[in-house]
N, C-alpha and C positions, 0 to 999 in steps of 0.2 A: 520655301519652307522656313518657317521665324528657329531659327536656334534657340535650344532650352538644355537645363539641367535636368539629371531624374534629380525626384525632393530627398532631399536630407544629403546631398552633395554640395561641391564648393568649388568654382573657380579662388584662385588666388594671384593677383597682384606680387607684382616685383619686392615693393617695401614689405609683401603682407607674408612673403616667403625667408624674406632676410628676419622679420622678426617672429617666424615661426622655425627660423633654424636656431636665433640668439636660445629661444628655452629648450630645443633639443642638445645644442652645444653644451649648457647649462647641464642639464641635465645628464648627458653623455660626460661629462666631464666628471662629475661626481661618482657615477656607476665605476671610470675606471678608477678614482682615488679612492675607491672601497674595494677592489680587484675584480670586480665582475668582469666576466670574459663576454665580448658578444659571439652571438652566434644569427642564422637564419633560417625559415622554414618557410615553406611556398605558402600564397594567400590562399589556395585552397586545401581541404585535406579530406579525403572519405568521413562519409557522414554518419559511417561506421565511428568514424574516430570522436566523430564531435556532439553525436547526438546521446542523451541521459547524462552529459555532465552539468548541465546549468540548469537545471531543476524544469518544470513544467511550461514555465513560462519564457524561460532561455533557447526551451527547445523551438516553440514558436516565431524566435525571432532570427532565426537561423535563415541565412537566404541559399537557397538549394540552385543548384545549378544542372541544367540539361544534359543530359548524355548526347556524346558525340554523335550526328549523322541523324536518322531517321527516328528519334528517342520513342515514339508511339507504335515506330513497327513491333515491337515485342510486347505492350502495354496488352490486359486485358481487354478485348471489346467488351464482355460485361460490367467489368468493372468502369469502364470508359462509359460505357451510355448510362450506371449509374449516379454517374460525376461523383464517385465516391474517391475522394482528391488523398484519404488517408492510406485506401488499397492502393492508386493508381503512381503515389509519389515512388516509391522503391524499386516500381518498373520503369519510371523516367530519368530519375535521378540518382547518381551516386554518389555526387561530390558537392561541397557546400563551403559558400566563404568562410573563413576563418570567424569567428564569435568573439576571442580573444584570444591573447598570447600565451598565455599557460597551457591549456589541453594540449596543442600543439608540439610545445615546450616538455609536456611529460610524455608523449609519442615520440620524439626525439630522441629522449634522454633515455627509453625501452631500447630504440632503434640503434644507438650506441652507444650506451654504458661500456661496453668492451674496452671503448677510446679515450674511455672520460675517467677523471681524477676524482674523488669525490672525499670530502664533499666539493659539489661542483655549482658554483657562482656564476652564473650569465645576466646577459642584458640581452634586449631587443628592441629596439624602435623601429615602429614600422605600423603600416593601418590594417583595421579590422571592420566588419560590417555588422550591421545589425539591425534587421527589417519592424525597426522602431517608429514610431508618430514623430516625426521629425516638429521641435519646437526649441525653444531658448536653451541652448545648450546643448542639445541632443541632436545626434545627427546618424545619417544611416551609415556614412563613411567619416570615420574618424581614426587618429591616432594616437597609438598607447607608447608609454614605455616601461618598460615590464625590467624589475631585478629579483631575481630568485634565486634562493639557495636550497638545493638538494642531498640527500642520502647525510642529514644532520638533523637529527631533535632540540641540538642545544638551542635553549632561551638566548642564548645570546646576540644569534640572530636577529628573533625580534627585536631584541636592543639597538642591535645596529640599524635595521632596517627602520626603524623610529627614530635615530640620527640621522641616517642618508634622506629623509620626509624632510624633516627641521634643515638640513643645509641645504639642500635643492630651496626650497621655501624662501631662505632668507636670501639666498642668490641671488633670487629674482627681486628681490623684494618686497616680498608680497606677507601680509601677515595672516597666517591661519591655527584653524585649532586642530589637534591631530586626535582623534576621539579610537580610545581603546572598547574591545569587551571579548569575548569570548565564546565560542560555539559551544562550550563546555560549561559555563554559568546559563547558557539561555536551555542547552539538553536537561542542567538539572529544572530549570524553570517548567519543562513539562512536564518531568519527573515529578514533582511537586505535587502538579495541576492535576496528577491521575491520565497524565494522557503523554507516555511515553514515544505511544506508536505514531502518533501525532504532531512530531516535534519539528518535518518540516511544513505541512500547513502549520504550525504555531507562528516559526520564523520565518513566513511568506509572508503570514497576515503584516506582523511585527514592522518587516522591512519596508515597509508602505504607509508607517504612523505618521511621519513627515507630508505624507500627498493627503493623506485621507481624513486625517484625524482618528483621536479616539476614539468616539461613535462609528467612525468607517471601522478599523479594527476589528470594536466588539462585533460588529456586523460581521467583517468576514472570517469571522473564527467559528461564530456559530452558523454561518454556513459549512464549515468546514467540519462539521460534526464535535466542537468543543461544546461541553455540557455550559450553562450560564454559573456553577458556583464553579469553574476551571477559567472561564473567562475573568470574575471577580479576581479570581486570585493573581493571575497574566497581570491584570491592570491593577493593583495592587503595586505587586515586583516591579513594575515599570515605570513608576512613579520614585521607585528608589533610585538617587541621582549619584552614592557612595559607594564603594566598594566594599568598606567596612560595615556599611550598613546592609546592604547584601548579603554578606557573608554567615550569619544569625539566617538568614532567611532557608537556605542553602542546607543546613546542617544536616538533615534527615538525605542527602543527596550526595552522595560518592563522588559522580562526575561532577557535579556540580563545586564542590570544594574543589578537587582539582582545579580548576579553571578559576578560581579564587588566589590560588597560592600560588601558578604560575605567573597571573597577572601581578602581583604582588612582587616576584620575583624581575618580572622584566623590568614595571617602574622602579624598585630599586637599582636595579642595575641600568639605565637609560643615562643618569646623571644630567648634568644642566644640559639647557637647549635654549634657543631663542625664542622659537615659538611654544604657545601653550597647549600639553600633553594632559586629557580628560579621562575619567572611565564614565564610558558612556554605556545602560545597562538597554535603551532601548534599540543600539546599534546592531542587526541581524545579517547583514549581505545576506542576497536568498541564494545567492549560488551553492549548489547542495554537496560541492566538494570540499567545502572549509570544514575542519576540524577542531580548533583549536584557536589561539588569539586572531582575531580580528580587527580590520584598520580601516577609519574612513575620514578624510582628511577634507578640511571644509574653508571658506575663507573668514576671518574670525568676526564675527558679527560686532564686536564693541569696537574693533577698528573701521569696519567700514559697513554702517547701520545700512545703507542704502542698496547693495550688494547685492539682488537675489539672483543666486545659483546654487545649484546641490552639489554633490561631492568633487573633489576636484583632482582627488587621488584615492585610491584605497589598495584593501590584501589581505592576504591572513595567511596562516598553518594550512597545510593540509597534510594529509599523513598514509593517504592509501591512491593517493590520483596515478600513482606509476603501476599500480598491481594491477590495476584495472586493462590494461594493456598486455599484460603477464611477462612482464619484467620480475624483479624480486622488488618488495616492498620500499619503498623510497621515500620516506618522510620530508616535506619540502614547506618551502617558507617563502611569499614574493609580497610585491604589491607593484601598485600600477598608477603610472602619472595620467590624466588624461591632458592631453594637449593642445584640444579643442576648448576646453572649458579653460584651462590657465591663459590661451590666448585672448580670447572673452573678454575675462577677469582685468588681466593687464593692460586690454584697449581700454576698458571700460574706466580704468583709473588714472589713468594714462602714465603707468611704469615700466614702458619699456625706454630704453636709453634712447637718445637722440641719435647717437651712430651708429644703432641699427637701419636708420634710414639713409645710410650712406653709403654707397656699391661702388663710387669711385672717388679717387685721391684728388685728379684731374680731370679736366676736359676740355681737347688742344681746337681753337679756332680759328680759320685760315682766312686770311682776307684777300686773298688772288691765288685763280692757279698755280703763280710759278712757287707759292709759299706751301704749297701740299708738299709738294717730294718733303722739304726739308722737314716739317713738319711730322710725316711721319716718320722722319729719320728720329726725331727726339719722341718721337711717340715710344719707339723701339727701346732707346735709352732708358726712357722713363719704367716702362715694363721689368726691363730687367735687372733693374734695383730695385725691384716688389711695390710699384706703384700699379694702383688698380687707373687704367688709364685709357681713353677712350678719344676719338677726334670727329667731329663732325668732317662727314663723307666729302664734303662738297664746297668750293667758296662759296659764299654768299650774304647777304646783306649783313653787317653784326646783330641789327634789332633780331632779325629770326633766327640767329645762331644763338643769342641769348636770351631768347623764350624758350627755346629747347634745350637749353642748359639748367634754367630754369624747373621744366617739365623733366628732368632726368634728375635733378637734386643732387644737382654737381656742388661741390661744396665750393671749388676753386675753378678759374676759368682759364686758360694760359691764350693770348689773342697773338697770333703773328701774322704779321703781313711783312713786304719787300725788305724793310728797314733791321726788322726784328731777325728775320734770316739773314742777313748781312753781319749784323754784329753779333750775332750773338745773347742778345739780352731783351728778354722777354717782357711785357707784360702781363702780371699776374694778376686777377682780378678775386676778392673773396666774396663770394656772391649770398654771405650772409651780414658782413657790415656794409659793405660797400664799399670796402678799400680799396684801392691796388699800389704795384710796387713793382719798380722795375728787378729783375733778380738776372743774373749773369746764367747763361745753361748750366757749370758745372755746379751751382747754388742749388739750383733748382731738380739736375738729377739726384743729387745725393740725400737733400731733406723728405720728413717724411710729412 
């Protein structure tokens, strides 16, 4: 049998794992200088728990998983010879991988509010699935890192959460635009349009302008039952690129100014950043539990024209996702790195550090049996002064002990043979100039 992957999965390589821990570290790093606490929740969870929170089309890509043991003994036979897969899934399945960290994250936070301090700040990093068309960027197994803060309304948050985007960002290096807007300017935008009831087909259409174009849009609003002078008006609003200029449009619209004057309030209070901070009015997430500001974080196109990728972080408000579980009401605030797409991003420019592709300090090569014992005798030394340190198993020829030094991307090489065990003093070889150097052992343990 030829070995394979399912699609939309990833083997990873040694360097491809040291620099997919350098942006989790990164990343991790930052969540705790902003106090977030981690926490963890199993990859799967009842499909009670996960299914009607990511709107129509979230629900679909939810990957379901089989009930223990004989899952069909209890199944409908009519429903079974109908192949009706809508009856039949509830008697096969209970449990489904995770979609994302949040839902989970507010079943949690139901499940132990008793223990928790609130308001309460977590993190998570860890992978989620999602039974998508696997293509550039998108994959069915990927990893998130989620920071959220719960049982707090204050704007402040978003604040913060708009700094901790802009420092992660500039960490890496990498230069992006962090694009604001608001589930409460696009609720009034339907308000407007006469079509309240309507407001998430409005921001499903919406959230798809980038794939489809405007003419895709108009199309599927007016499949969606949007009258054509509501659609005029959608694409109107959406051509508005200010906030300010927004805000006159808005007037006749209650929630709509809300979500005017908070955004107002967060960019005021944001202050400097590295990277550039937009109101962006055609930005929707379709996810149908955001409430309030909205985040979608992208890589900045005037620095890097050539670029194509979609979001590469996002988040927002939400304000009832813990009720829904029948906890007490828990106003909560997150966003999410995606760490597939920043890896991408950073091969593709090539900004990751050069010593991320370095896993050891040394690497000890022996040129006759009787030089192993002592060999690993300094291997041992070396170790325990925090050198990442490694020996080829076996004597043997130098040329193939330094192609596999080579092939391991040993930065230094330490070569002993009869001579070198005898005194003491090694040579060390740098196996990116070509230098070497004789160094005495106790030189040699203690540097780093």
């Amino acid at each position: 049998m030829k070995p394979s992957l399912p699609k939309g999965t990833r083997d990873f390589l040694p360097h491809e794992v040291r620099r997919r821990n350098y942006i989790f570290d990164t990343i991790r790093s930052s969540f705790h200088r902003y106090g977030y606490q981690p926490i963890e929740t199993p990859v799967m969870e009842n499909l009670s728990t996960l299914t009607g929170k990511y709107g129509e089309e979230g629900d679909r890509l939810l990957f379901k998983v089989l009930n223990n043991g004989d899952f069909l003994g209890k199944a409908d036979d009519q429903d079974l010879a109908s192949k009706d897969s809508n009856a039949v899934l509830p008697q096969i399945s209970k449990r489904g991988l995770r979609y994302d960290l949040t839902v989970p994250f507010a079943r949690y936070v139901v499940m132990h509010q008793n223990e928790l301090a609130f308001p309460f700040k977590r993190y998570a990093i860890a992978p989620v699935w999602r039974a998508d068309r696997p293509q550039k960027g998108r994959y069915n197994e990927f990893y998130q890192c989620d920071a959220d803060v719960v049982g707090s309304d204050s704007l402040l948050y978003e604040a913060e959460l708009t700094q901790l985007l802009d420092e992660v960002f500039s960490a890496l290096n990498l230069g992006v635009v962090i694009r604001l807007n608001s589930r409460k300017i696009l609720a009034g935008l339907a308000e407007i349009a006469g079509h309240e009831d309507r407001m998430l087909d409005i921001t499903i259409a919406i959230d798809k302008l980038d794939k489809i174009g405007e003419e895709g849009v108009k199309k599927e609003l007016l499949e969606r039952g949007v009258d054509a002078e509501a659609v005029s008006t959608i694409m109107q609003f959406l051509a508005t690129d200010d906030l300010e200029a927004v805000a006159p449009l808005l007037e006749r619209s209650e929630i709509g100014m809300q979500g005017v004057r908070e955004l107002r309030e967060i960019l005021t209070t944001i202050g400097f950043l590295v990277n550039r901070v937009e109101f962006d009015v055609t930005l929707a997430r379709g996810l149908d539990y955001y409430t309030g500001c909205i985040y979608e974080v992208a890589v900045d196109p005037e620095e890097y024209p050539d670029v194509v990728m979609g979001s590469i972080a996002g988040g927002g408000r939400y304000a009832d996702l813990t009720g829904i579980f029948g906890g007490r009401d828990l106003p909560g605030v997150g966003i999410s790195f995606g760490a597939e797409r920043i890896y991408d991003v950073l091969e593709e420019l090539n900004l990751f550090p050069k010593d991320t592709n370095d896993d050891l300090d040394y690497l000890l090569l022996c040129l006759d049996d009787e030089s192993l014992a002592h060999g690993f005798d300094l291997l041992r030394d070396l170790r325990r002064q925090g050198h990442n340190t490694d020996i080829y198993p076996t004597a043997a020829k130098l040329g193939k002990m330094m192609k596999y030094a080579d092939q391991r991307g040993a930065p230094r090489v330490v070569i002993i043979g009869s001579r070198e065990a005898a005194s003491g003093e090694y040579t060390v070889k740098d196996m990116r100039t070509g230098e070497q150097e004789v160094v005495e052992r106790l030189r040699l343990v203690g540097t780093t």
